[in-house]
C-alpha positions in Angstrom: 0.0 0.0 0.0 1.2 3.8 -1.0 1.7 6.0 1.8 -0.2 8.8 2.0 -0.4 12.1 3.5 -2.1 11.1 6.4 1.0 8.6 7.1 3.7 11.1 7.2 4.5 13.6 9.4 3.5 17.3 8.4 6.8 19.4 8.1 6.4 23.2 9.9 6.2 25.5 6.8 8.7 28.1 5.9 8.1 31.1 8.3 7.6 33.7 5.4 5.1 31.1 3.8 1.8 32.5 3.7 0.1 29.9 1.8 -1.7 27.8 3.5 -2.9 23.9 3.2 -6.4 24.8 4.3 -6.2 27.8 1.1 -5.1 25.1 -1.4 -7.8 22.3 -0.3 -10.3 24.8 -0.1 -9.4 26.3 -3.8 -8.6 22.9 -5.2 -12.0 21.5 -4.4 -13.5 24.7 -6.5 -11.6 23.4 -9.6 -12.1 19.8 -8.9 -16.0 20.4 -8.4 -16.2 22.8 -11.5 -13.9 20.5 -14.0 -13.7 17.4 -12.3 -10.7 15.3 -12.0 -9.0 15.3 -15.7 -9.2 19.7 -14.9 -7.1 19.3 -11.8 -3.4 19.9 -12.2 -1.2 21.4 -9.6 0.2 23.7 -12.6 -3.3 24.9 -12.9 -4.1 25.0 -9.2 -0.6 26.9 -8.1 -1.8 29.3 -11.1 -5.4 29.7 -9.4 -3.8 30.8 -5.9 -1.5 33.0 -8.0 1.8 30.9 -6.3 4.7 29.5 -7.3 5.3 25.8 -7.9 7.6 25.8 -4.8 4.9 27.2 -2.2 2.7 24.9 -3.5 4.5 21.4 -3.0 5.8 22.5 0.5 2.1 22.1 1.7 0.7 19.3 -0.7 3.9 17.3 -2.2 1.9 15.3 -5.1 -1.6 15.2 -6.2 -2.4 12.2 -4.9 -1.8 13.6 -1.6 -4.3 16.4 -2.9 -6.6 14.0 -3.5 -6.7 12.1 -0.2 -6.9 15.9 1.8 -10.1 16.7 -0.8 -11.7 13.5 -0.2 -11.6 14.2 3.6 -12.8 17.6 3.4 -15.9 15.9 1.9 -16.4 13.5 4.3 -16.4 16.2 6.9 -19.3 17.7 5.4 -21.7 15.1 6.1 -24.3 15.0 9.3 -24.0 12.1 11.6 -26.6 12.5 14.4 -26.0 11.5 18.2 -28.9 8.7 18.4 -30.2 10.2 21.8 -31.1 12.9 19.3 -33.0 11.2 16.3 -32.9 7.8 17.4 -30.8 5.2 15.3 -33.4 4.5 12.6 -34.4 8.7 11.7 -30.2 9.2 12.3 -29.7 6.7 9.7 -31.6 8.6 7.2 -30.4 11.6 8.4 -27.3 9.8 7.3 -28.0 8.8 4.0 -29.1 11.8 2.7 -26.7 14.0 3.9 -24.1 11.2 2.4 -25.7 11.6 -1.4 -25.7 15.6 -0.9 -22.8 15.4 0.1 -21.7 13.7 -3.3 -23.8 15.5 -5.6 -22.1 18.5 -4.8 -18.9 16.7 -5.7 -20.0 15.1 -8.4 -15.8 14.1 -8.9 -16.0 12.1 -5.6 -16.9 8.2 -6.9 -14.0 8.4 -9.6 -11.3 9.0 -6.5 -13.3 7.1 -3.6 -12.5 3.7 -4.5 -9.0 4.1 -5.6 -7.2 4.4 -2.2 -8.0 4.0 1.7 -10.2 6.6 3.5 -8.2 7.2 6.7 -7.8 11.4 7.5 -9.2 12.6 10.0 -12.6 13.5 9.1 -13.3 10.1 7.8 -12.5 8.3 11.2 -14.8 10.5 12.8 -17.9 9.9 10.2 -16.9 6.2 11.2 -16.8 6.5 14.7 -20.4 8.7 14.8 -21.4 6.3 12.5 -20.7 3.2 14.2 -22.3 4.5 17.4 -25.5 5.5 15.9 -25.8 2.2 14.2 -24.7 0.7 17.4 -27.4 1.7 19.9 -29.7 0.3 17.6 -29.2 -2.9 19.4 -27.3 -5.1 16.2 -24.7 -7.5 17.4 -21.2 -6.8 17.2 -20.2 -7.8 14.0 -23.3 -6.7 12.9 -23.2 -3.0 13.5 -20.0 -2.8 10.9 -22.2 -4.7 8.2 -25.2 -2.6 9.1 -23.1 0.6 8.4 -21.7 -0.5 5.6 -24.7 -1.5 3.9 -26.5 1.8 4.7 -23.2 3.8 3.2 -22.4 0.6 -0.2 -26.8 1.6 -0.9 -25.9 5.2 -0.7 -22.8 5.7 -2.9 -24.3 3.0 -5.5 -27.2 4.5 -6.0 -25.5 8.3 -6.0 -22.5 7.2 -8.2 -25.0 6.0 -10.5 -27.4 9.3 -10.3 -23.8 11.0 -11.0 -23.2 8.9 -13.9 -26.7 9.8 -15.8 -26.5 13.6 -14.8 -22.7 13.8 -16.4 -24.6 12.0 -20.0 -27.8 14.2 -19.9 -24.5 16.9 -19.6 -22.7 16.0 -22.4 -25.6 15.4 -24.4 -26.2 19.4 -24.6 -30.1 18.9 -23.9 -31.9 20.3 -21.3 -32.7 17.8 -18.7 -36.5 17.6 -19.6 -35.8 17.1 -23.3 -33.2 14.4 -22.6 -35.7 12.2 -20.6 -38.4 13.3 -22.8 -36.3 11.7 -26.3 -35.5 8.6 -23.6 -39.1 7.6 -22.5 -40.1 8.5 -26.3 -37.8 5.6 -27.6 -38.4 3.3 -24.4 -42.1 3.0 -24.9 -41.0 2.8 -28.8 -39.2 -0.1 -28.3 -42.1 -1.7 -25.5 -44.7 -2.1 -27.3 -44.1 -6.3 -26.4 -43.2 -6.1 -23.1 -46.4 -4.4 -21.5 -45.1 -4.2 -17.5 -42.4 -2.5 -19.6 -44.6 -0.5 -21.6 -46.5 0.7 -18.2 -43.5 1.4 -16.1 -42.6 3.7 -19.0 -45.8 5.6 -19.3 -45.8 6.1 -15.5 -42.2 7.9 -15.6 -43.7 10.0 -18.2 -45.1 12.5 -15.5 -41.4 12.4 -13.5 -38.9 14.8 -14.1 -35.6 13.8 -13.5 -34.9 14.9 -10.3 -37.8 13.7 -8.8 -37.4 10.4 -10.5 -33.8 9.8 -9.1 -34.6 11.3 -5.6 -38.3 9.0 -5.6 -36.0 5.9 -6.4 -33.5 6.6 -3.8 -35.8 7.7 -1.1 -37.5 4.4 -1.7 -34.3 2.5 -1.7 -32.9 4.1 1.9 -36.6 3.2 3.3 -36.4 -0.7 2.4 -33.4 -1.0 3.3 -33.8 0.6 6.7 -36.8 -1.7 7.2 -35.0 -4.7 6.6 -32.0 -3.8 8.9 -34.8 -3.1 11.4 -35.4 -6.9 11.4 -32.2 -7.9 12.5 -32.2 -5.8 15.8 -31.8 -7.7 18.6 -35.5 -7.8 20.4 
């Protein structure tokens, strides 16, 4: 395994450095959420704080590094209630949609996620809040991990996948309304054998997209929730 950023130790900057790592992340996630990855350099991100090469690898020495502290920073935007608050089962939810928010702002985030170890900061504490809200729901042991994890594996599925169509109704250069319009069009073309087919079409007709993708997730989260609901201990 690489080491990363959160495996070495930080080196004190110059004292007449007045760039700083929180100035970098916080202007690198601007590029990375308005070009996505393939628009992030550090050439064009020392140019965007107006600094020199120099400055800029004293704080962040490769991108990869910049990577791991911009994935962090995300996961320390999401909301993880204390259960006395919400309760495990309304925390959970809590959860889940602050978690797709969370990446639908940074549309970027599933082409990095899976490529290296979460382990900075911000994500331990989203697994330690986590793991306790999931944990005074009363699952065994083992069980809490797997109940997380299968709360957070439904959540960046589902929103990797919203991502995914989003980016093509993008690139296709059609408003969003047209794009599912032309797609239903040649759906319930191509249905007219299949008649569940040919009914599920017609009843996305009167869904735009967004409320098509949030109506599917929504319903996902819920049966999910209700079947990790059965496998609290009694």
């Amino acid at each position: 395994m690489r080491e990363t950023i959160w495996t070495r130790e930080r080196k004190a900057a110059p004292a007449r450095e007045t760039l700083s790592r929180e100035q970098i992340v916080a202007t690198a996630m601007r590029l990375l959420d308005a070009e996505g990855v393939a628009g992030l350099s550090m050439r064009k991100l020392a140019a965007k704080l107006d600094a020199g090469a120099t400055s800029l690898y004293w704080h962040v020495p490769t991108k990869d590094d910049l990577i791991d502290l911009l994935i962090d920073e995300v996961w320390g935007e999401i909301d993880v209630p204390e259960p006395d608050l919400a309760g495990w089962r309304s925390g959970a939810l809590l959860f889940g949609h602050s978690l797709r928010s969370a990446v639908l702002r940074h549309p970027w985030l599933p082409e990095v996620m899976y490529t290296r170890p979460s382990v900075g900061p911000n994500a331990m504490k989203l697994g330690e809040r986590g793991l306790v809200l999931f944990g005074a729901a009363g699952f065994s042991d083992q069980e809490v991990d797997l109940a997380m994890g299968s709360v957070m594996s439904y959540v960046l599925g589902t929103v990797s996948a919203e991502v995914a169509t989003r980016e093509m109704v993008r690139k296709s250069g059609s408003s969003e309304e047209r794009w599912v319009s032309e797609l239903l069009e040649q759906a319930e073309a191509r249905s007219t054998d299949y008649p569940a087919m040919q009914q599920s079409v017609r009843r996305r007709i009167v869904t735009d997209l967004d409320t098509g993708l949030t109506n599917n997730f929504v319903f996902g989260l819920d049966a999910l929730l209700d079947g990790l609901q059965t496998r609290v201990k009694k």
